[in-house]
C-alpha positions in Angstrom: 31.1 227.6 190.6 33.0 225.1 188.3 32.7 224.1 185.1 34.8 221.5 183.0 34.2 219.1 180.1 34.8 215.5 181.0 37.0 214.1 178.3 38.6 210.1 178.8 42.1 210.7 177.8 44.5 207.8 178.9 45.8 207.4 182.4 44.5 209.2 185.2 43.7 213.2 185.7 41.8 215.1 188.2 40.0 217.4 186.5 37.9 219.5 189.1 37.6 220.4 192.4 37.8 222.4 195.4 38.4 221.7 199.5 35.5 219.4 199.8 35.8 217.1 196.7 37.5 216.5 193.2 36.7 214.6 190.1 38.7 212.4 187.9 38.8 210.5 185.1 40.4 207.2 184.5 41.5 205.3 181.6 42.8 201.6 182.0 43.6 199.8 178.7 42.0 196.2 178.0 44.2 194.0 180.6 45.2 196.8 182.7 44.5 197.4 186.1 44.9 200.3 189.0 45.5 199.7 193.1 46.1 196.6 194.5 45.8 194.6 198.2 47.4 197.8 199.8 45.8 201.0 197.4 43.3 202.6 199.8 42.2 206.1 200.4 42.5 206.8 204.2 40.7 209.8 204.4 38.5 209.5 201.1 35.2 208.2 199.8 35.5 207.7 195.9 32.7 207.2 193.9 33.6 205.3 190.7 31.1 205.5 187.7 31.9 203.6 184.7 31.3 205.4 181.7 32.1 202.2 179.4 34.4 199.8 178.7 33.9 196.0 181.1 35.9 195.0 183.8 36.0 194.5 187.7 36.6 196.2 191.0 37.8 194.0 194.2 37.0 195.9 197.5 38.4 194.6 200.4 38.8 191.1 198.7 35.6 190.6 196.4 35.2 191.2 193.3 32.4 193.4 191.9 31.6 193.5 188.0 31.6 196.5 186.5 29.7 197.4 183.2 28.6 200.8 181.5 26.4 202.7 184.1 27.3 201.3 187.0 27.9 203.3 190.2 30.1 202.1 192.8 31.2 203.7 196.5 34.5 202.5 197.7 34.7 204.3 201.0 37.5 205.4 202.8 40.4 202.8 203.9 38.6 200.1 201.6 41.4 198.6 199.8 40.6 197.9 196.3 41.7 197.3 192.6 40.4 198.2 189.2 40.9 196.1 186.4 39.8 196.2 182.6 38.2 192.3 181.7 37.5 193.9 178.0 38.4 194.0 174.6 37.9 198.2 174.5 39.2 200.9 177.0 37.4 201.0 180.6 36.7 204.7 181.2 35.7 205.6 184.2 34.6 209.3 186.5 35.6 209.1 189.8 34.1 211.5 192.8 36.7 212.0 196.1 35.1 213.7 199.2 37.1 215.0 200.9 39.7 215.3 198.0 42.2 212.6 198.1 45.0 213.8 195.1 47.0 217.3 195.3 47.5 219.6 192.2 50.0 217.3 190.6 47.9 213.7 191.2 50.0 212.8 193.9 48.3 210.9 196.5 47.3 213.4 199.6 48.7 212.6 203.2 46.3 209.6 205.2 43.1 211.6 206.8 41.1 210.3 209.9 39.8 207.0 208.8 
């Protein structure tokens, strides 16, 4: 059994997990974004809720809004991007099964897609 506080500190951390999933918590700053037309998680499934903060995801080429409360699978080898459209930080807890970052947040080597 786990147990951690989810606190939105800036940038990106994983802060739980095991050998079947991990959790993280982003911070982008208004204007900011994260991934682009090649960022993808071969051997991953993230789940991305957005805690607050506005902005938008673009999966595969479309772009999905993103407010407070929304829930949002990207599944594995979907490329995608994540970018803040408001005025306030977008924080965000993110879900990886299987895990998809090693210890030191370092993307893990491509899985089966």
């Amino acid at each position: 059994m786990q147990q951690t506080k989810v606190v939105f500190k800036t940038d990106f951390n994983v802060i739980a997990g095991n050998a079947r999933s991990q959790a993280a918590v982003m911070v982008l700053p208004p204007g900011e974004s994260e991934g682009g037309t090649g960022n993808r998680h071969k051997g991953s499934d993230q789940w991305l809720y957005v805690a607050s903060g506005e902005g938008s995801a673009t999966i595969k080429g479309h772009a999905h809004k993103l407010h407070p409360g929304t829930l949002l699978l990207i599944e594995h080898g979907e490329t995608h991007e994540i970018k803040n459209t408001g005025d306030v930080p977008l924080e965000t807890l993110n879900f990886y099964v299987p895990p998809a970052y090693a210890e030191d947040e370092e993307p893990l080597p491509a899985g089966k897609p």
